[in-house]
VOLUMFI-118311 format. One line per field, with one value per residue (C-alpha): x, y, z; residue in three letters; residue number from 1. Coordinates in Angstrom, 2 decimals. Example, Ala and Ser with C-alpha at 12.3 -4.5 7.8 and 13.67 -1.06 7.14 Angstrom:
east <- [12.30 | 13.67];
north <- [-4.50 | -1.06];
up <- [7.80 | 7.14];
type <- [ALA | SER];
seq <- [1 | 2];
***
This chain:
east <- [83.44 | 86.48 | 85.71 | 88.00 | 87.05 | 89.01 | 88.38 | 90.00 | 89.18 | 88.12 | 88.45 | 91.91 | 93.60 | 96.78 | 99.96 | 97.69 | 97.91 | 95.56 | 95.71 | 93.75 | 93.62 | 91.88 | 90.58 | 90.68 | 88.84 | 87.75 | 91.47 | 95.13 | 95.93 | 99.87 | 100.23 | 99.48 | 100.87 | 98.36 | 98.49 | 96.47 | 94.84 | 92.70 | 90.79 | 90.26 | 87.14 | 86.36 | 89.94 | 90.82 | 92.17 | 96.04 | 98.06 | 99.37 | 101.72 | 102.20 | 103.88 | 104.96 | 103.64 | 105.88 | 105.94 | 109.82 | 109.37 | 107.09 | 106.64 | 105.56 | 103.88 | 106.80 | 106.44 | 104.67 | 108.03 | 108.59 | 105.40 | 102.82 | 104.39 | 101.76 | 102.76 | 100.72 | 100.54 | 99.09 | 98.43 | 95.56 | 95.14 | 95.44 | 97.34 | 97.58 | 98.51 | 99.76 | 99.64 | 101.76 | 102.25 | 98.62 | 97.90 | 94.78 | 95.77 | 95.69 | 91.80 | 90.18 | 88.71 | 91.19 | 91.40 | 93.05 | 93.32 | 94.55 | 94.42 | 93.38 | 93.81 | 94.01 | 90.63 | 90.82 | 89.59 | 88.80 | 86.37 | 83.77 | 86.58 | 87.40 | 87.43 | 90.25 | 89.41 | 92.33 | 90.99 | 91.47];
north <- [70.49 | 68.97 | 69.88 | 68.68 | 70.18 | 68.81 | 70.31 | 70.62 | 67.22 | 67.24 | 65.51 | 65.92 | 64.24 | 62.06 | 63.93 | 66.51 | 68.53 | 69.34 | 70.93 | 69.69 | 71.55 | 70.44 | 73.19 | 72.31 | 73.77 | 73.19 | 71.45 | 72.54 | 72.81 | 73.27 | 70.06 | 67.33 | 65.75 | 65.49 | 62.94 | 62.05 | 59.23 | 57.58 | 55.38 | 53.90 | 52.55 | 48.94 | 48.99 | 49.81 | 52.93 | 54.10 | 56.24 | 58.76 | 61.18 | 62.86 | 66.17 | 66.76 | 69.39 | 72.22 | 71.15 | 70.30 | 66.98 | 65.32 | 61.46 | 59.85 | 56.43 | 54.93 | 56.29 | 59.39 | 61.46 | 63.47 | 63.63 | 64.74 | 67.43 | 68.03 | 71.26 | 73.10 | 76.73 | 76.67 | 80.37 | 78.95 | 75.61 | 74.14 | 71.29 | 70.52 | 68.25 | 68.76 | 66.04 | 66.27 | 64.31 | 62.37 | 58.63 | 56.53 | 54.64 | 58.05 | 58.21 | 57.87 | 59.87 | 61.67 | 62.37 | 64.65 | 63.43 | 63.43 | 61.00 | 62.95 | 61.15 | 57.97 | 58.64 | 59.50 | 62.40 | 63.15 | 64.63 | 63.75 | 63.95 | 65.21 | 63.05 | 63.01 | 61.36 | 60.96 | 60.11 | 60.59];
up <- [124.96 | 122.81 | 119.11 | 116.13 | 112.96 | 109.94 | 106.40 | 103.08 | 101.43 | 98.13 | 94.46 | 93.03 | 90.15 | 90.67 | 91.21 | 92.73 | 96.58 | 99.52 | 102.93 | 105.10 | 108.49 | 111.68 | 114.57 | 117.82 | 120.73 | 124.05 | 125.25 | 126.00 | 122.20 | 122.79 | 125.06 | 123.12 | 120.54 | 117.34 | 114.57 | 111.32 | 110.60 | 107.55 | 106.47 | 102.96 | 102.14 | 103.52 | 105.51 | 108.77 | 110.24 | 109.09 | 110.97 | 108.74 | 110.83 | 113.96 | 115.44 | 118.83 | 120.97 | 120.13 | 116.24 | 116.23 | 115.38 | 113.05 | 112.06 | 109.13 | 108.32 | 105.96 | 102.37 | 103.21 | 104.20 | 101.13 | 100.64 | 103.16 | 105.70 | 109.18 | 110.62 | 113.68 | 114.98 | 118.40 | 118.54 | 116.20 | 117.85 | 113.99 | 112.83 | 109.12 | 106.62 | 103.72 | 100.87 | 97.31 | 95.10 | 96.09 | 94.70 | 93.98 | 97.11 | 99.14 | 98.99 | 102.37 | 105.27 | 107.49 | 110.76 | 113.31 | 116.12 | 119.94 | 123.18 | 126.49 | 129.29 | 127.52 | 125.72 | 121.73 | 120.41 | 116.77 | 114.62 | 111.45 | 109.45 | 105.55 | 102.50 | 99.94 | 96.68 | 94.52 | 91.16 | 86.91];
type <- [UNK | UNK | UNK | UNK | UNK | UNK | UNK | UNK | UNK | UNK | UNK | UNK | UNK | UNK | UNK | UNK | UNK | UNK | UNK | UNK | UNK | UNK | UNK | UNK | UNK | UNK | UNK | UNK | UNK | UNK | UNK | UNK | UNK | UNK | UNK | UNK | UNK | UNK | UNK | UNK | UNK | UNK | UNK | UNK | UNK | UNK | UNK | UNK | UNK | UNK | UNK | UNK | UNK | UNK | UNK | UNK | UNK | UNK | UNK | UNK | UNK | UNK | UNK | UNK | UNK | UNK | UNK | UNK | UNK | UNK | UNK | UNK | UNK | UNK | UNK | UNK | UNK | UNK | UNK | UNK | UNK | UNK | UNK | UNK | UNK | UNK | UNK | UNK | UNK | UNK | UNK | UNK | UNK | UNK | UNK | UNK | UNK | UNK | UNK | UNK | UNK | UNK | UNK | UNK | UNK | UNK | UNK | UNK | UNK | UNK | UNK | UNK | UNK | UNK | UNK | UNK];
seq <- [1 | 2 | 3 | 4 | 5 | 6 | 7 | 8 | 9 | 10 | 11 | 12 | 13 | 14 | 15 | 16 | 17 | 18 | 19 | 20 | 21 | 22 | 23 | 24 | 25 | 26 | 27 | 28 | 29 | 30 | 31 | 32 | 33 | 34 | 35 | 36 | 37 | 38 | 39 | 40 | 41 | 42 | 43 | 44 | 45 | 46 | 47 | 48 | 49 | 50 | 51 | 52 | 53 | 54 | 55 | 56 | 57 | 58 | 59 | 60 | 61 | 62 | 63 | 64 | 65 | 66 | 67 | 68 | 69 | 70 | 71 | 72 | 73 | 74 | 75 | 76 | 77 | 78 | 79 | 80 | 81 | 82 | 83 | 84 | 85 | 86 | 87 | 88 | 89 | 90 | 91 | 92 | 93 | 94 | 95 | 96 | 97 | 98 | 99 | 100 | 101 | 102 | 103 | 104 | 105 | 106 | 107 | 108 | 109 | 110 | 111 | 112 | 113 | 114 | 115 | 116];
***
């Protein structure tokens, strides 16, 4: 069974950080490419960033480089993400998240409320 466990969300004041890592189990950890995704309250889903199977390259949604990083170690089969610098307009549910043979995987998610 494919498991995605994200964690790490929490309350945290503006200008604040979190990590949020995700555990993965039950797939090929070191194959796929992984990404984060959120969602703000009453919007749709945002991609946030991704990282490439060996971790050598990472993406980020426009505005976000500087700020959030995603890193992996697939001894651990663990991707994280970590935010700086966090805004009002960061709040949301994340996501880790995958596609296996064209089918999405992700898991119940961790909130981040950003708020004074």
């Amino acid at each position: 069974e494919v498991q995605f466990v994200e964690s790490g969300g929490g309350m945290v004041q503006p200008g604040g950080s979190l990590r949020l890592p995700c555990a993965v189990s039950g797939l090929s950890f070191g194959v796929y490419e992984m990404s984060w995704v959120r969602q703000a309250p009453g919007k749709g889903p945002e991609w946030v960033s991704g990282i490439n199977p060996t971790g050598s390259h990472a993406y980020y949604k426009d505005g976000m480089k500087g700020r959030f990083t995603i890193s992996r170690d697939n001894g651990e089969s663990t991707v994280w993400l970590q935010m700086n610098s966090l805004k009002s307009e960061d709040s949301g549910d994340y996501y880790c998240t995958t596609t296996v043979n064209s089918l999405p995987y992700w898991g119940q998610g961790t909130q981040v409320n950003v708020s004074s």
